[in-house]
Every structure is written in structure tokens, then in C-alpha cells.
C-alpha positions in Angstrom: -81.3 21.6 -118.3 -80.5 18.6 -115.9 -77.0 18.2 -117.6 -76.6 22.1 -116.5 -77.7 21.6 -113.3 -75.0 18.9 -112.9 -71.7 21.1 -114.5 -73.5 23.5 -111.7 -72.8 21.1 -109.0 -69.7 19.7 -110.3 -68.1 22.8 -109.6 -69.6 23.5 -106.5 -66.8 21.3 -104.1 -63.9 23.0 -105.7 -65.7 26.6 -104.9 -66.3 25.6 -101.5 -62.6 24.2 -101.1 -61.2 27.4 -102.6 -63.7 29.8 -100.2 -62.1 27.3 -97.6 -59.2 28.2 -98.5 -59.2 31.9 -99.1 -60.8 32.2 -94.9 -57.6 29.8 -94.0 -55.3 32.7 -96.0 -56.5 35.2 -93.6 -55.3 34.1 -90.3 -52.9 36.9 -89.3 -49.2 35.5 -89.6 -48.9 37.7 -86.4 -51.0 35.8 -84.4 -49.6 32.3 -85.9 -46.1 33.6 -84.9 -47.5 34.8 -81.4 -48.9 31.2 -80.9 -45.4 29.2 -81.5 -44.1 31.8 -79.8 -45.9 31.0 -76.7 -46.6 27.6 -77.3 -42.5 26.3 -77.6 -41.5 29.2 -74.6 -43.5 27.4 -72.0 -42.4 23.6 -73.6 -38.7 25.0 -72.6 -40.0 27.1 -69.8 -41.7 24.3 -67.9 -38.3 22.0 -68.7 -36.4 24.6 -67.0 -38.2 25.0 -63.7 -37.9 21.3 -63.1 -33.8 22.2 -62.6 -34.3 24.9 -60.0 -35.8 25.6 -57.0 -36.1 29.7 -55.3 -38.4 30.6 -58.5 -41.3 29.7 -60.2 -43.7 30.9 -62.3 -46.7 29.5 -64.2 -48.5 31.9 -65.9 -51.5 29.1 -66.9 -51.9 27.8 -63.8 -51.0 30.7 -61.3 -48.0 30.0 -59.4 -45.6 32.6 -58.5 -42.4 32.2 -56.4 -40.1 34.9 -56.8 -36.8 34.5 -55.0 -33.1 33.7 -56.6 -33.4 30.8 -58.3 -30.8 27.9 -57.9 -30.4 24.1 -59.3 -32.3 21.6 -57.5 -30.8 18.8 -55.8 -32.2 16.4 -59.1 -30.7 18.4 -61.6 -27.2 17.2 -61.7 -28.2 13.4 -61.0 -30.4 13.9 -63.9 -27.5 14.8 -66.1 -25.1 12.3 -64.7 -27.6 9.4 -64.6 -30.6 9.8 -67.7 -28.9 12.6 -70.1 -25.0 11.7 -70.5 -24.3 14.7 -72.5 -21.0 13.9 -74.5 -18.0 16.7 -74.0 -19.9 18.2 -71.1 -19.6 17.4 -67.7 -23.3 17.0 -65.7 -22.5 20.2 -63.8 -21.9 22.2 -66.7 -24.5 20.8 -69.0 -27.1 21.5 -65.9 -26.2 24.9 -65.5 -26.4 25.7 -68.7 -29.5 24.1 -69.5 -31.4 25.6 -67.2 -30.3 29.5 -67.9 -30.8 28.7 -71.7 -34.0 27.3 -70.9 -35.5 30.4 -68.8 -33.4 33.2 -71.0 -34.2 32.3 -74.3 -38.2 31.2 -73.5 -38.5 34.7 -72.3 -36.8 36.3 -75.3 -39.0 34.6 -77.4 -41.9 34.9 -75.5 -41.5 39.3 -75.5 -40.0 38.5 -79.4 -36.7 40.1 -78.7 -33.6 38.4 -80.3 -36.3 35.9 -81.7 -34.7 34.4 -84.4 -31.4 34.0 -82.9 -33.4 32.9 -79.7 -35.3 30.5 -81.6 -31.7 29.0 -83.2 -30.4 28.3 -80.2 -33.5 26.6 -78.6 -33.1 24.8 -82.3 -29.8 23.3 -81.5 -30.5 22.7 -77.9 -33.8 20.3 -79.5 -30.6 18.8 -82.0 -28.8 18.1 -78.6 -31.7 16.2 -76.8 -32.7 14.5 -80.5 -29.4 13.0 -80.6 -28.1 12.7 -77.5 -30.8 12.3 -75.0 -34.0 10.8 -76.6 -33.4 9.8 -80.1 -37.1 7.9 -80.0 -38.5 11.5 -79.3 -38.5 12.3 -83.3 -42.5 13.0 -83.5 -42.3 15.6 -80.8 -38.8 16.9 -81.1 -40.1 17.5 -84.7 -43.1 19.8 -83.6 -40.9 21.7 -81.8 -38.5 22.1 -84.4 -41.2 23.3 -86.7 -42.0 26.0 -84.3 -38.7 27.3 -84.2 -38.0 26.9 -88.0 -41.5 29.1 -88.4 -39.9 31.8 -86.1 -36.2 31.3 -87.3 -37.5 32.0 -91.0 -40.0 34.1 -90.7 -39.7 36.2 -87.3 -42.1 37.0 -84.1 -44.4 39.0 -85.8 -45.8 42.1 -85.1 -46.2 41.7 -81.9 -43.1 41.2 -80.9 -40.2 43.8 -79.6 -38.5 43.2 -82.4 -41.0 44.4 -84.7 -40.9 47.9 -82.9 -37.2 48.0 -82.8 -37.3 47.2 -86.6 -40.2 49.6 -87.0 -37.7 52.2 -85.7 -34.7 51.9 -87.7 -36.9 51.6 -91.1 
């Protein structure tokens, strides 16, 4: 009986491991989605409103200053001086760092154009991997994960695309 008692036991770390597992299995991929979703919008988001000035908004922490936004007197220096973006000139790069980082944050945060949102948000990370802060791997890496999740598997369903598919299905 004490030998049965023991196979008993034996088994009773894989069953827990495997219950474990089965709870982890249920976590809507919605809600996953919905968290990368957020969580890489406002890492881009928050990177963009440090290259204007005329708008900001925090949803966290409150702050809201609508008005027309325009580059801040740092932006270009920044370019010129810490980024040194081959083939584009600091103006450019600026400009266009700062639209792609409010527009596609807010695409992916609603989850409209999310995959093709989340590819260009990819390449931009690629950009500043290579280019701009090739020590950055660990966290460039997280984000890249994020958008890789959304890239392959979408927004989920809440998401505008998911209604917009919804409809044509």
C-alpha cells in the first residue's frame, strides 16, 4: 500500500503542472493582443510627444493639451547630434518620426490597419536597432516581440479590424 501511495504522489507534480497549464491556455488571445496593443502604442506614443510641442496627451497620467501640434525646438538637434540617421537628413527623419510615431500608435491602439501598423512600427524598431542604439537589443527585442505577436496574429477581437472583418465574412 505505501509503494501505491508513492506512484500516487509521483504523479501528482505533473497533474498540477498540466492543471497549471490548462488555466494558462485560457487567457483570451483577445485580451493578450489588447495588452501589446496598448503596451507598444504608448512605448511609441510617449517617444513621439517628446518631438512636439501644441499637443499632448497621457491617458495614464492625465494630461491633455489639445492644440496643432508642431516639432519642438530639440527635435531636430536630436537627429542631427544623438541619432545620425544615414540617407535622411535630421529634418526629414524628425518629421517623419514623429507623425509615424503618433499615427501608427493610434492605429494600433483602436486595431485598425494593425498588422500593417504593427510592420511599420517593426521597421522603424530595425531603424533605431541598427542605426541609433545597437546596445538596446534586450528592449528593442520586447518590442519587437509585441509587434511580431500582432503582425502574425492580429488585434484581436477587440479591435476595428475585427468588425470590419466581421463584416465582409
Amino acid at each position: 500500500m505505501n509503494a501505491t501511495v508513492q506512484i500516487h504522489y509521483s504523479h501528482l507534480p505533473a497533474k498540477l503542472v498540466a492543471q497549471a497549464i490548462e488555466l494558462c491556455k485560457r487567457i483570451p488571445y483577445s485580451l493578450v493582443a489588447f495588452v501589446a496593443r496598448f503596451s507598444i502604442a504608448a512605448v511609441f506614443w510617449k517617444s513621439g510627444q517628446t518631438k512636439v510641442e501644441g499637443l499632448a496627451i497621457d491617458l495614464v497620467d492625465g494630461t491633455f493639451q489639445l492644440g496643432v501640434p508642431h516639432l519642438s525646438a530639440s527635435a531636430i538637434p536630436l537627429f542631427t547630434d544623438e541619432y545620425k540617421l544615414p540617407l535622411l537628413s535630421p529634418e526629414l527623419a524628425a518629421h517623419g518620426a514623429a507623425f509615424a510615431e503618433h499615427l501608427f500608435p493610434l492605429l494600433i491602439l483602436l486595431g485598425l490597419a494593425t498588422r500593417f501598423s504593427a510592420l511599420a512600427l517593426l521597421a522603424m524598431t530595425l531603424v533605431i536597432e541598427i542605426f541609433v542604439y545597437p546596445d538596446a537589443y534586450p528592449t528593442h527585442g520586447v518590442w519587437a516581440a509585441c509587434l511580431l505577436l500582432l503582425v502574425s496574429q492580429g488585434p484581436g477581437r477587440l479591435s476595428i479590424d475585427h468588425l470590419i472583418a466581421r463584416h465582409y465574412q
